[in-house]
C-alpha positions in Angstrom: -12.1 -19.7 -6.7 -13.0 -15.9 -6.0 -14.2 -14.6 -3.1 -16.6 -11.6 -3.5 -14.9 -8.8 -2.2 -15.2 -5.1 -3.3 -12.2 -3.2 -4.5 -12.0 0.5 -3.4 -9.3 2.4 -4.7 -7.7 4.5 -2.0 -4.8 7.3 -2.3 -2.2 4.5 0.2 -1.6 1.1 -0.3 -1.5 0.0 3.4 -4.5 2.2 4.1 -6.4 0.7 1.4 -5.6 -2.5 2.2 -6.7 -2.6 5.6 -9.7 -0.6 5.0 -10.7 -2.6 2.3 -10.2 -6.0 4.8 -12.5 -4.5 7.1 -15.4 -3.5 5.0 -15.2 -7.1 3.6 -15.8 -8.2 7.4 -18.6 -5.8 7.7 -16.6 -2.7 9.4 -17.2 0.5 7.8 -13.3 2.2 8.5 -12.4 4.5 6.1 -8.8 5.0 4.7 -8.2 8.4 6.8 -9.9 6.7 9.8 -7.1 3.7 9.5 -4.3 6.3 8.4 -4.7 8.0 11.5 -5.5 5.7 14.4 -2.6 3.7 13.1 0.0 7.0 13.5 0.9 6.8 9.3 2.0 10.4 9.4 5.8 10.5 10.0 9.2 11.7 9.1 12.7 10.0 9.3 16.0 10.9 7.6 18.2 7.7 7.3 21.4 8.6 6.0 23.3 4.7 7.0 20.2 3.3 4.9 20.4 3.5 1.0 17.2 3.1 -1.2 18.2 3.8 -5.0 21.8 4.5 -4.1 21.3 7.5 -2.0 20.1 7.7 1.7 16.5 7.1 2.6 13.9 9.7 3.5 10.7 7.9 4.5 7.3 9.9 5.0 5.6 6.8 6.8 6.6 4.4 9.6 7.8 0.8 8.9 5.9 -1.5 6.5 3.2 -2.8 8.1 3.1 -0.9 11.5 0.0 1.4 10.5 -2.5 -1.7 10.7 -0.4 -3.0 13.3 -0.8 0.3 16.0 -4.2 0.3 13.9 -5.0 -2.9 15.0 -3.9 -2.8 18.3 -5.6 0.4 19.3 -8.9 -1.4 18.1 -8.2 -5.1 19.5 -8.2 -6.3 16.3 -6.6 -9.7 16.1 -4.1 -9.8 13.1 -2.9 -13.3 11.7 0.6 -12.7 10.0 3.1 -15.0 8.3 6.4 -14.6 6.9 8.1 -17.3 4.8 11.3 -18.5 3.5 10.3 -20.7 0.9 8.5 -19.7 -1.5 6.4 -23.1 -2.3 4.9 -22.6 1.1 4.1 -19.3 1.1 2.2 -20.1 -2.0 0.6 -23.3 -0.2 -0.7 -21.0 2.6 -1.9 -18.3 0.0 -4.1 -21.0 -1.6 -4.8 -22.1 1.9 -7.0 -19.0 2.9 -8.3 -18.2 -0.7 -9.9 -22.1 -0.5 -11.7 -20.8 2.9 -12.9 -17.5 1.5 -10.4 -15.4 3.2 -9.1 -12.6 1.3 -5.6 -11.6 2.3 -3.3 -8.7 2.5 0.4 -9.1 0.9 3.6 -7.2 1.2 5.4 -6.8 -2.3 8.2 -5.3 -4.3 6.9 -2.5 -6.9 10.0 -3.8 -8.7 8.4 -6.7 -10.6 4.8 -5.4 -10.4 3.8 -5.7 -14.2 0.6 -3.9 -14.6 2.4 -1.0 -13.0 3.7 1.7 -15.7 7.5 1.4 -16.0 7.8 5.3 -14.7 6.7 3.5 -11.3 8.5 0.0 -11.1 11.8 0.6 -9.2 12.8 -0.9 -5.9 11.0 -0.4 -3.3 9.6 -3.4 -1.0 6.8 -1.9 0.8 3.9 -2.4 -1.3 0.6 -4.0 -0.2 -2.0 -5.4 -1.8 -4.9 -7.8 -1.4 -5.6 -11.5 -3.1 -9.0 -12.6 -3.5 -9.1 -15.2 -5.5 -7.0 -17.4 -8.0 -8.1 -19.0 -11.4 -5.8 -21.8 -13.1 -2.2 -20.2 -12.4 -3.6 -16.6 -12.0 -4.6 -14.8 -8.8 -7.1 -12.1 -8.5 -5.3 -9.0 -7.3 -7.1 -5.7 -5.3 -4.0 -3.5 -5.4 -6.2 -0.3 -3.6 -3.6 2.3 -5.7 -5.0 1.2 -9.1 -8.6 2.1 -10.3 -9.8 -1.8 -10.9 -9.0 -4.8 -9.9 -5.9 -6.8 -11.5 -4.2 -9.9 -12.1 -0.6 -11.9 -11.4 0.1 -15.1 -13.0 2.1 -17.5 -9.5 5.3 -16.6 -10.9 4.9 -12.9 -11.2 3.3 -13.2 -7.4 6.4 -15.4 -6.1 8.4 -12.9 -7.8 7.2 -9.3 -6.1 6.6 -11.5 -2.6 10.3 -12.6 -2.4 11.7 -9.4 -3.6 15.4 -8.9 -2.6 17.2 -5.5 -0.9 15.7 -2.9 1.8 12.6 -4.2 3.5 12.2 -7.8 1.8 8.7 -8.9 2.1 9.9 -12.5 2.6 6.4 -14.0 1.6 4.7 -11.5 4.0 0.9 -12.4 4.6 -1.5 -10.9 6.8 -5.8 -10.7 8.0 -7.7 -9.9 10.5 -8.7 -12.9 12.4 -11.0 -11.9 15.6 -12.7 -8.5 16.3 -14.3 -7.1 19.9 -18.2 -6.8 20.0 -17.4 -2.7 19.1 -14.9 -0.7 18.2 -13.9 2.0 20.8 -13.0 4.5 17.5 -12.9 7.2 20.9 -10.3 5.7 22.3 -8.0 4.4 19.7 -8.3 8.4 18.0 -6.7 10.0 20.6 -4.0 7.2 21.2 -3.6 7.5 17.4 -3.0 11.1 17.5 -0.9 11.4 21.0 1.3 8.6 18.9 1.8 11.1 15.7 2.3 13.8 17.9 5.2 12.1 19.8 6.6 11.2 16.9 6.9 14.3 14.7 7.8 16.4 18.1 10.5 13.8 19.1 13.9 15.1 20.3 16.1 13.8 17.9 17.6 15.1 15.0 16.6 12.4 12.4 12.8 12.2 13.3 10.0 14.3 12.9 10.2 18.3 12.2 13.8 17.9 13.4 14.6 15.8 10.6 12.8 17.7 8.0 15.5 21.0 9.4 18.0 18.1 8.8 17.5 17.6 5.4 17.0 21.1 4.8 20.3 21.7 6.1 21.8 19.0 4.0 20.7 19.7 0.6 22.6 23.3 1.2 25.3 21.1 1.2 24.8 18.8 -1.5 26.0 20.5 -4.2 29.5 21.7 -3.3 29.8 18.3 -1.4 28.7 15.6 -3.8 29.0 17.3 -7.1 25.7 18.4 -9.1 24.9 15.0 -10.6 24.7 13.2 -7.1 23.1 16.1 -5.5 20.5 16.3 -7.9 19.8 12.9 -7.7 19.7 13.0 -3.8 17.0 15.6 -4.5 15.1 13.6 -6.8 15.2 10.5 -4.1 13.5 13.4 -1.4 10.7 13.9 -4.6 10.2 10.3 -6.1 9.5 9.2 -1.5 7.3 12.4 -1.1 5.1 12.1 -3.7 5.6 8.5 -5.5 6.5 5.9 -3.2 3.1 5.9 -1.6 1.7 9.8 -1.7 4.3 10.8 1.2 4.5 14.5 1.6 1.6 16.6 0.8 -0.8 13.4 0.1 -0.2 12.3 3.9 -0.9 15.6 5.0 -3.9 15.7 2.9 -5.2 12.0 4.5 -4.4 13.3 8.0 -6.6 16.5 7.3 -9.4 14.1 6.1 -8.8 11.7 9.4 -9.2 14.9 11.9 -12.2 16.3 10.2 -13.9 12.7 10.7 -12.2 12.8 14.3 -13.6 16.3 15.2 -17.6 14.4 15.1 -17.2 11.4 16.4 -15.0 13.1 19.8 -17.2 16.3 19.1 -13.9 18.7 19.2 -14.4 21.4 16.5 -10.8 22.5 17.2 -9.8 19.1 15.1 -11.6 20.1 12.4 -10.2 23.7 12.3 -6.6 21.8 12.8 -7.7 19.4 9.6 -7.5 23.0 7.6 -4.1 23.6 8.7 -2.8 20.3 8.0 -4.2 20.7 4.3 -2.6 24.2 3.8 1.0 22.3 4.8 0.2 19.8 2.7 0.3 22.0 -0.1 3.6 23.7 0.9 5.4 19.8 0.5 3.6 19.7 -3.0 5.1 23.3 -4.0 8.2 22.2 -2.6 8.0 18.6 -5.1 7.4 20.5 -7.8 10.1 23.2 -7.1 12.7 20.3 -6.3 11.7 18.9 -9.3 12.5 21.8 -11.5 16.1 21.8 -10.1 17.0 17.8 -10.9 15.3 18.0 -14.5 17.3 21.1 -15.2 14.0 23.1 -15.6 15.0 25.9 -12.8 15.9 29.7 -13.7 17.1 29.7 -10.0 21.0 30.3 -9.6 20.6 29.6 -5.9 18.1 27.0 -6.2 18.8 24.2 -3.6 19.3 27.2 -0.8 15.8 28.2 -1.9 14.1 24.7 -1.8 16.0 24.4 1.7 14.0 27.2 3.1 11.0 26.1 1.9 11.6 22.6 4.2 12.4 24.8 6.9 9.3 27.0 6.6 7.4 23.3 6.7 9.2 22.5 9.4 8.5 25.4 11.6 4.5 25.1 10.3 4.2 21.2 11.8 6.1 22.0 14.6 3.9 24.7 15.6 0.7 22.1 14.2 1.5 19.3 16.6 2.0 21.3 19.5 -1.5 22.4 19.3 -3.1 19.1 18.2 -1.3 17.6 21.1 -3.2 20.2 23.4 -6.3 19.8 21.5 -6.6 16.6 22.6 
């Protein structure tokens, strides 16, 4: 069985994922269009949380809450299941492929074999889509790779039942019911008040606050934890930003393409000059990957240079914070 559904690679898995569900049902949404109705741009420091033995830094909210705010906003009816055995889930899985209904999964990267190794560590918040099964083989649309792939059932039991931060636990989901139209108006500025409210938040883990956190930290890091931890702390800030799901600059980048698209359809030009700004941050996080990543590969001429990669966070910092106080009053 295969459904015919069209693959579209995006730069997010979520993104992609729910885009790609709607154009099968015959809604046009792109990726930067779900990205930001849905409030994907975000910023939390967890230090009690540890992903790859060193605290988590996460440049999106919780797996699965972009198409759920996304959704919501929309009054988009969303069927989801979760699972503890794993017969079931695949039961259910078959299910919806026998009635034409392409899905949307949450995996581990972990066990995702037509992934490069450089990319398969653990991290549980991957989505993809299944459209179709042949034999002991399901047809995979995983929206981060340029064509469409394959899993045999064991290697798809495998990545859905994933162990450690953010099991997927069998995690299924599709849109069931949509209204007669899609108020994009409405759901844009709830979209944006959301992302405002959260990167402007008063508390010190969240938002622009967190990002002066973690500046603050990594001036510590070395002395504290000893040059081996430290660095790899740093590496953990690079591999979220920039590998786990395009993070730092590549979210900024998205959110610049979402407010151009906003600034017509709500006819606010100001949007559209704030989609420029957005962009030119974005590329401040990329300069600050690549100058992080200099220090933890041992490539840096800098003697001071976690004090300089600290004030480049706090520069970024100061930029959004002065960016979502006027989107906020743009709107």
């Amino acid at each position: 069985m295969k459904i015919d559904f069209t693959h579209n690679q995006s730069a997010h898995c979520e993104n992609g994922v729910v885009s790609n569900l709607l154009k099968h049902n015959g809604h046009d949404i792109s990726e930067p269009m779900v990205f930001g109705i849905g409030s994907g741009l975000f910023f939390v420091y967890i230090p009690f949380l540890k992903v790859n033995y060193a605290p988590a830094i996460s440049f999106r909210p919780m797996p699965g809450f972009i198409f759920k705010r996304f959704s919501k906003r929309l009054k988009i009816k969303v069927k989801r299941y979760k699972f503890r055995d794993e017969k079931k889930a695949q039961l259910a899985l078959d299910a919806e492929l026998k009635n034409n209904n392409p899905v949307g999964l949450q995996v581990g990267v972990y066990n995702l074999t037509y992934f490069p190794d450089e990319y398969r560590f653990h991290f549980n918040a991957h989505n993809m889509v299944v459209y179709g099964k042949k034999d002991n083989t399901y047809l995979i649309s995983d929206p981060v790779m340029e064509k469409v792939t394959t899993l045999t059932e064991k290697e798809l039991e495998k990545v859905r039942f994933a162990k450690g931060a953010f099991a997927p636990k069998g995690h299924m989901y599709y849109p069931i019911n949509y209204p007669e139209k899609l108020d994009l108006e409405k759901a844009i500025k709830k979209g944006i008040k959301s992302t405002c409210r959260d990167m402007l938040a008063p508390v010190p883990i969240v938002g622009v606050k967190g990002i002066r956190k973690v500046a603050k930290l990594i001036r510590k890091w070395p002395v504290k934890l000893g040059t081996k931890k430290a660095n790899h702390y740093l590496g953990q800030i690079v591999r979220m930003q920039e590998e786990i799901g395009t993070g730092g600059g590549g979210f900024r980048f998205i959110y610049g393409a979402f407010l151009e698209e906003a600034s017509v359809i709500l006819s606010n030009p100001k949007l559209k000059e704030l989609s420029h700004e957005i962009t030119q941050i974005g590329d401040l996080w990329r300069d600050f990957a690549l100058d992080a990543s200099r220090i933890y590969k041992n490539r840096s001429s800098e003697v001071d240079g976690y004090n300089k990669v600290a004030d480049k966070l706090v520069i970024i910092a100061d930029k959004e914070e002065n960016f979502f106080k006027k989107l906020k009053k743009a709107i």
